[in-house]
C-alpha positions, 0 to 999 in steps of 0.5 A: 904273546898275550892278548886282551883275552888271555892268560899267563899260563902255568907253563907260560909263568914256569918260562918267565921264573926260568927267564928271572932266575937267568937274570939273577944269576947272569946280573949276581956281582962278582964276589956271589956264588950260585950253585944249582942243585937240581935235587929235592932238599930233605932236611934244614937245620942250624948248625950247632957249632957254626957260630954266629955269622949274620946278625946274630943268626947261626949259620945253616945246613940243608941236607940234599936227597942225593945226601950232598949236604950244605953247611955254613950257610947264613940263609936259605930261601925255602920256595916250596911250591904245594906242600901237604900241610897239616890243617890250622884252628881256621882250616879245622874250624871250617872244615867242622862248620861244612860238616855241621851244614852239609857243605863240602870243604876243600882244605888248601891244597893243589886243585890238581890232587882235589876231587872236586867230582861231589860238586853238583851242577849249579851248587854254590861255591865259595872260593877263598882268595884270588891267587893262581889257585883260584884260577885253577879252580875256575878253570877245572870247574868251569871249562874242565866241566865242558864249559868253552870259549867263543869269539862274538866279534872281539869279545870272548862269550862263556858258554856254560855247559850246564854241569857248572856249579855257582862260582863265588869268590873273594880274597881278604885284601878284596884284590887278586895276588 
C-alpha cells in the first residue's frame, strides 16, 4: 500500500493499467468485441477500398509482426510507450543553444537508455516537465548517484551523497501530470 512517504512505482502503475484494461474488458457491453493481440503492430494504414464508416473517416489496417493483419477497422488507439523520435525545430533549436554554451542536451527520449555519466557533481540541470520522466531522472540522478533515504521520526530526510548534480524543474502548466 502506498503511504505518506511513497510513490507509484513503474511496476506498481503497469499492475494498476493491467487492473484498468481488466475493467474495460469485463465492463464492455455485449454488442463490443476485444481481442488481445499480445504482438507488437508494424504498420497502420487506411483502407483504400473500405469506404467510409465513421463520420467520414475510412476504415483502417493495422498489420501485426507475426503478419496477422486487421482490417475495417473504424479506430485505433496508438498507445506507444518510448519511441524513438526524430527531433522537432524546439528539440534542434535547444540542442543547438546547449551547443553554442557549453551544456549538455538531453533530447526526449527514455531515462533508462540516456547516459547521463557527463553530468558532474553539483552541475545545474534543467529539467523540462513534471511527468513520469521527470521522476525518473530524479531518481537516476539522485538515488542512483548513492544519494538515500531516512526516516528522522515520521519524515523521510535526503541524504545526498555529494556526487548529485543541482536539479531544477519546471513544467509549461507549472502542475505535475
Amino acid at each position: 500500500a502506498l503511504g505518506p512517504d511513497s510513490y507509484p512505482t513503474r511496476a506498481l502503475y503497469g499492475r494498476y493499467l493491467a487492473w484498468a484494461f481488466a475493467q474495460v474488458v469485463a465492463g464492455a457491453p455485449e454488442h463490443v468485441v476485444i481481442r488481445v493481440h499480445r504482438v507488437r503492430a508494424v504498420a497502420l494504414a487506411e483502407d483504400e477500398d473500405a469506404g467510409a464508416t465513421v463520420r467520414g473517416a475510412g476504415a483502417q489496417t493495422v498489420v501485426l509482426e507475426d503478419g496477422t493483419r486487421l482490417s475495417g477497422l473504424s479506430a485505433v488507439v496508438l498507445a506507444q510507450g518510448h519511441v524513438p523520435v526524430r527531433p522537432g525545430e524546439q528539440e534542434a533549436e535547444l540542442g543547438r543553444f546547449a551547443d553554442r554554451h557549453g551544456l549538455f542536451y538531453v533530447a526526449p527520449a527514455n531515462p533508462a537508455d540516456v547516459d547521463l555519466s557527463p553530468i558532474a557533481p553539483g552541475q545545474d540541470v534543467l529539467l523540462r516537465g513534471l511527468g513520469l520522466n521527470f521522476f525518473d531522472y530524479m531518481s537516476l540522478l539522485t538515488q542512483g548517484r548513492g544519494g538515500r533515504f531516512e526516516r528522522s521520526g515520521r519524515r523521510l530526510v535526503y541524504r545526498p551523497s555529494g556526487r548529485e548534480p543541482r536539479l531544477h524543474a519546471g513544467s509549461r502548466r507549472g502542475i505535475p501530470y
